[in-house]
C-alpha positions as CSV (number, residue, x, y, z in Angstrom):
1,X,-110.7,26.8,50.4
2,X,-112.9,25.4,48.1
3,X,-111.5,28.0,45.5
4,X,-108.3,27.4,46.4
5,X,-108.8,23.5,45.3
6,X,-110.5,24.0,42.1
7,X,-107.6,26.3,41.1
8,X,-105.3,23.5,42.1
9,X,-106.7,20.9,40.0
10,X,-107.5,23.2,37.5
11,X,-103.5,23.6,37.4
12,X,-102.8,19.8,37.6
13,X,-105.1,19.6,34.7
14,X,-103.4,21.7,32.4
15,X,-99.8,20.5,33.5
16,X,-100.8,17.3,32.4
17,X,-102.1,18.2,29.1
18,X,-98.8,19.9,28.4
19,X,-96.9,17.3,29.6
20,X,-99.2,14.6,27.0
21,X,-98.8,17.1,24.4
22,X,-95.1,17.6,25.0
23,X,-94.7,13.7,24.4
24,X,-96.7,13.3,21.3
25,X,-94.7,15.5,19.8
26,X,-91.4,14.3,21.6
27,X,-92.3,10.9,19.8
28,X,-93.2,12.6,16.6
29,X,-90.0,14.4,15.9
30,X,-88.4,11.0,17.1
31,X,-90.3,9.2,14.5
32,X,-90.3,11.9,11.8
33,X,-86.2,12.4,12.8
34,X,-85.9,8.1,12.1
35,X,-87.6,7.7,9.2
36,X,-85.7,11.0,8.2
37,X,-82.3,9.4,8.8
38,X,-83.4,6.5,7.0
39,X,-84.9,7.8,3.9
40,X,-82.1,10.6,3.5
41,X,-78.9,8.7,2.2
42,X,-81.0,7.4,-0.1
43,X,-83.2,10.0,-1.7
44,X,-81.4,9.8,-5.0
45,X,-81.8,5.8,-5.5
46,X,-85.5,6.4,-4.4
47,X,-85.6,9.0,-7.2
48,X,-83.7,6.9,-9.3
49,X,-85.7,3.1,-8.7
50,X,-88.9,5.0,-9.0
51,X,-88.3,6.4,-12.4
52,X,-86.4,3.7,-14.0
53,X,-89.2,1.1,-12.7
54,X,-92.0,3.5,-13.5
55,X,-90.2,3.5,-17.6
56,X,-90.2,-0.3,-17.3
57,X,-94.1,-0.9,-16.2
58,X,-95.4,1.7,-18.2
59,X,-97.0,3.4,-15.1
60,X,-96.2,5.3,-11.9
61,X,-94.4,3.5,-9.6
62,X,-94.0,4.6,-6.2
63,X,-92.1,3.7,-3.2
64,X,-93.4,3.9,0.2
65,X,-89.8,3.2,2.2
66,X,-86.1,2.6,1.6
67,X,-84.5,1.6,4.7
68,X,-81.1,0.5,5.2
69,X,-80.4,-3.4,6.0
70,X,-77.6,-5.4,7.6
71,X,-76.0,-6.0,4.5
72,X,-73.6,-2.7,3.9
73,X,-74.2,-2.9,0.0
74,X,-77.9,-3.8,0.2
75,X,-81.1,-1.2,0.8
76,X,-84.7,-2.8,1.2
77,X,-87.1,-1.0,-1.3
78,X,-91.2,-1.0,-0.3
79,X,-93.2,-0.3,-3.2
80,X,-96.5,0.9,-2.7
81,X,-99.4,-1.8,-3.4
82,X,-96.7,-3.9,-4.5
83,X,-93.7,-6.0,-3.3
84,X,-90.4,-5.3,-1.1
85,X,-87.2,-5.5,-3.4
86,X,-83.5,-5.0,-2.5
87,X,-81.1,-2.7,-4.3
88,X,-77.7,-1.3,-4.0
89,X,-77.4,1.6,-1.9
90,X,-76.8,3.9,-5.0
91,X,-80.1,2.5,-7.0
92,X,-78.2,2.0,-10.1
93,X,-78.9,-1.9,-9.5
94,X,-82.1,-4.2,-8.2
95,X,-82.4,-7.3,-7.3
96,X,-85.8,-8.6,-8.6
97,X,-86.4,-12.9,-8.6
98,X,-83.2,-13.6,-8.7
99,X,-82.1,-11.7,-11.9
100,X,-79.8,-8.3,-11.2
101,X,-81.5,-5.4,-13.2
102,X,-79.7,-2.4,-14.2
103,X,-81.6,0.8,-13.6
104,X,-81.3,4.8,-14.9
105,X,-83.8,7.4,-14.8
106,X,-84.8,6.5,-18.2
107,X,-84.2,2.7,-18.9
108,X,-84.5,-0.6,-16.9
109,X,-82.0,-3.4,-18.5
110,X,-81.8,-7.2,-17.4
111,X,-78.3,-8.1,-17.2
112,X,-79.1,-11.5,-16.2
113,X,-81.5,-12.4,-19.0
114,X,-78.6,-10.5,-21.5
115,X,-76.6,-13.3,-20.1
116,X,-79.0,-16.1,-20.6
117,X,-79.5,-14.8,-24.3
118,X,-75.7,-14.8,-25.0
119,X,-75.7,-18.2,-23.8
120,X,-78.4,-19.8,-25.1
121,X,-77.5,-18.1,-28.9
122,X,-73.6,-19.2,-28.5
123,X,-75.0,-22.7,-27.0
124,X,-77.8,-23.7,-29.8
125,X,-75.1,-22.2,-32.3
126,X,-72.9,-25.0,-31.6
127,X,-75.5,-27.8,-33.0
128,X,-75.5,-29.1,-35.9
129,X,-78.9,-29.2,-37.5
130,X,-78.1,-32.8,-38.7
131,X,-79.1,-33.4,-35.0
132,X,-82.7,-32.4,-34.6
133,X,-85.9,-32.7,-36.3
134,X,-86.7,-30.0,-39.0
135,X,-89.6,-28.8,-40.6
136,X,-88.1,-26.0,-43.0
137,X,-90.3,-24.1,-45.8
138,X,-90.4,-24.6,-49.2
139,X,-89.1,-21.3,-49.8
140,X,-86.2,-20.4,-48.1
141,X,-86.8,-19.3,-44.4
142,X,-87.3,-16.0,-43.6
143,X,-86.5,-17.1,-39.7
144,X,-86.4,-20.0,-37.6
145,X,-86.7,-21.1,-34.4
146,X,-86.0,-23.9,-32.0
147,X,-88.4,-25.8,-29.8
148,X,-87.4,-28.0,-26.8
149,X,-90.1,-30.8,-27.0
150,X,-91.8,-33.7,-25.4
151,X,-94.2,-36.9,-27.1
152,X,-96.2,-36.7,-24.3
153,X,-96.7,-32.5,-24.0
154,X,-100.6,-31.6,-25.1
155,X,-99.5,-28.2,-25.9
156,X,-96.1,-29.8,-27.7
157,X,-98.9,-31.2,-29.9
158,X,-100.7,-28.5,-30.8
159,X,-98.3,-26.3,-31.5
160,X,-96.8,-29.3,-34.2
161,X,-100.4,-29.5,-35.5
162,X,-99.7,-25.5,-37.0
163,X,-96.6,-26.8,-38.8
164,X,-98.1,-26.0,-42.1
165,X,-98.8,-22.6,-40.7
166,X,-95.7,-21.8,-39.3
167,X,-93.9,-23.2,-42.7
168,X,-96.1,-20.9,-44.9
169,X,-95.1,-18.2,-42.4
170,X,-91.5,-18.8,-43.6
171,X,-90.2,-20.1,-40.5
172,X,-88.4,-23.1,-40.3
173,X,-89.2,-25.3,-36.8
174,X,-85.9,-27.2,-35.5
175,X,-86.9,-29.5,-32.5
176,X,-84.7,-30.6,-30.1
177,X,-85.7,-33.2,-27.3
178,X,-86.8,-32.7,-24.1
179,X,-88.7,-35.3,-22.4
180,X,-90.4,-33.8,-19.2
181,X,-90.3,-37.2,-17.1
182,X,-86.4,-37.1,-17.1
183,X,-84.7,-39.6,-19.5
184,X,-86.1,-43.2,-17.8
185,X,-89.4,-41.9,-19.0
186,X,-91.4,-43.6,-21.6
187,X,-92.0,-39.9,-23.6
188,X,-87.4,-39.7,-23.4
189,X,-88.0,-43.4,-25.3
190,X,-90.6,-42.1,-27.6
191,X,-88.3,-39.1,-28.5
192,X,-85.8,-41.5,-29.0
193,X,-87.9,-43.3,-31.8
194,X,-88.5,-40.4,-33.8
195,X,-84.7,-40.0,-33.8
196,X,-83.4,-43.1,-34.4
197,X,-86.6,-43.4,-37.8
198,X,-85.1,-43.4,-41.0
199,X,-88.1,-40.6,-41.7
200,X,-88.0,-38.6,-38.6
201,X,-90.2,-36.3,-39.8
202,X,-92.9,-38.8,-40.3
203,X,-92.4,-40.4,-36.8
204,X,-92.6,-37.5,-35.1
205,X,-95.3,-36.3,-36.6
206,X,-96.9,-39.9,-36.1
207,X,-95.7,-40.4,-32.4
208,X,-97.5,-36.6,-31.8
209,X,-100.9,-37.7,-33.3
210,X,-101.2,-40.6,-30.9
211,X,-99.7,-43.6,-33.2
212,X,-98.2,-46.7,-31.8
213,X,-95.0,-48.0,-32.9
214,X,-92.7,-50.0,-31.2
215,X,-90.0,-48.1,-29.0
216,X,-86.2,-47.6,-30.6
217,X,-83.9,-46.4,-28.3
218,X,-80.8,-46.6,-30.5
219,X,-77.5,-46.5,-29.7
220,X,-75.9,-42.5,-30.0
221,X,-79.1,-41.3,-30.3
222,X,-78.8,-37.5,-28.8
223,X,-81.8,-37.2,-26.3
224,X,-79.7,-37.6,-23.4
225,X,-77.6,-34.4,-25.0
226,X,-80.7,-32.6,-25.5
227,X,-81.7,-32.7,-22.5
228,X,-78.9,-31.9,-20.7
229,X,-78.9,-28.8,-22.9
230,X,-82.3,-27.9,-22.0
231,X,-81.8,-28.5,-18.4
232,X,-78.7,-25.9,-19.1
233,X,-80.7,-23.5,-20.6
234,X,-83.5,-22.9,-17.8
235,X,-86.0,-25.2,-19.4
236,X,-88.7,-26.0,-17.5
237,X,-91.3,-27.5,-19.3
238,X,-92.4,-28.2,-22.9
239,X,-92.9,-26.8,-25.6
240,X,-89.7,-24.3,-24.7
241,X,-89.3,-21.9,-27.7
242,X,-86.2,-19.6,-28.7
243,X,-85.8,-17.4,-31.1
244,X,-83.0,-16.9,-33.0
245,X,-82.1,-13.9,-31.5
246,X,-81.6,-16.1,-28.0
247,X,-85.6,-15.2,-26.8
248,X,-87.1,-17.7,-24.7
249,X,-90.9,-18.2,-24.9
250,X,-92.3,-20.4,-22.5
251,X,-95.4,-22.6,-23.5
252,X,-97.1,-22.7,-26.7
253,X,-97.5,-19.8,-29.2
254,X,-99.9,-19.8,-32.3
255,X,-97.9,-19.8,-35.7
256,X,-99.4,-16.4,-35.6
257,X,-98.3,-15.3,-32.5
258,X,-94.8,-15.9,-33.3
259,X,-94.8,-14.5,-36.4
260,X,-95.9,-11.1,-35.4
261,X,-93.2,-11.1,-32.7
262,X,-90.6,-12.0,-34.9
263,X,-91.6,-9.3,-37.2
264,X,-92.9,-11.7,-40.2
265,X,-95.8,-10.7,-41.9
């Protein structure tokens, strides 16, 4: 009788192991059979995003997941050690901070920022240089550029403090106004000043080295348009730098620093 129990149990025992071990791997294939569905459709855009991003870093980038979303155009992209982005369902395009990125196996291309360069070279190429403050070169400029600034920007200061560099450099500095307080600020009146001085130059340069004068906010002079322009362009804060190719650089740059990226010796 005893016998006759232990065998029973003994049974009970191992039917219940089987059954345990036939779940675990019930829920397994379910699993594996999910993320399968998931990840299947969109093997090639995986393949795809992963090159294309690892070209653009310089390093191996790998995605964890790509898993479909509500949107019927959109797929959610995990990137290992790194952040969740959405793309089309093809890979061909990402959406990363707002800007739309093209993407091949071999190349990673802004369309966003090719936008924003179009603009900003079409836009600036519309002023006449009558209208901002210029420090040119003796020597006729191998390159200029065009800085949004501010009276009251430390870094808008220093970089004008390199003037003599930049100008040796060959590049000619054309400044156009953008006070950071909004235009009921006192640095949108000292801007003002420098443009409604006979010698701009000199005012400027005098209003930048901490010299009081009294405030002249003439009539027609074109902050107010500078600013608007600025505020157009995606500037954020001062000094604001572009290149005549349409480049933004935010922040200041050494004379040599921009030299070397605009290829000048």
């Amino acid at each position: 009788m005893r016998s006759t129990i232990r065998e029973v149990k003994g049974v009970k025992r191992e039917f219940t192991k089987w059954i345990l071990t036939a779940i675990s791997m019930s829920i397994g294939t379910v699993s594996t059979a999910v993320v399968a569905s998931e990840e299947a459709p969109f093997a090639e855009a995986k393949s795809r995003l992963e090159a294309g991003l690892s070209v653009m870093v310089g390093g191996a980038i790998t995605i964890e997941r790509v898993s479909a979303t509500e949107s019927e155009d959109l797929i959610e992209v995990s990137i290992v050690d790194g952040p969740t982005l959405y793309a089309t369902r093809s890979g061909d395009f990402l959406l990363l901070n707002g800007d739309l990125l093209k993407v091949t196996p071999s190349s990673v291309s802004n369309l966003s920022e090719e936008r924003r360069i179009a603009d900003r070279i079409a836009l600036l190429g519309e002023l006449d240089t009558n209208g901002m403050i210029v420090f040119s070169p003796l020597e006729p400029a191998k390159a200029h550029i065009t800085v949004f600034t501010d009276i009251t920007c430390g870094f808008c200061r220093k970089l004008h403090l390199e003037m003599d560099d930049f100008n040796r450099r060959g590049i000619e500095v054309r400044y156009l106004a953008f006070p950071r307080g909004g235009m009921a600020s006192q640095g949108a009146k000292q801007l003002a000043t420098a443009w409604c001085a006979r010698n701009r130059e000199a005012t400027l340069t005098s209003l930048k080295a901490g010299v009081e004068m009294p405030l002249n906010d003439c009539e027609g002079n074109p902050v107010a348009e500078h600013y608007a322009l600025g505020n157009r362009l995606g500037v954020r804060g001062t000094p604001a730098i572009v290149t005549s190719d349409g480049q933004m650089i935010p922040g200041y740059r050494s004379a040599a620093d921009i030299a070397s990226l605009l290829g000048i010796e």
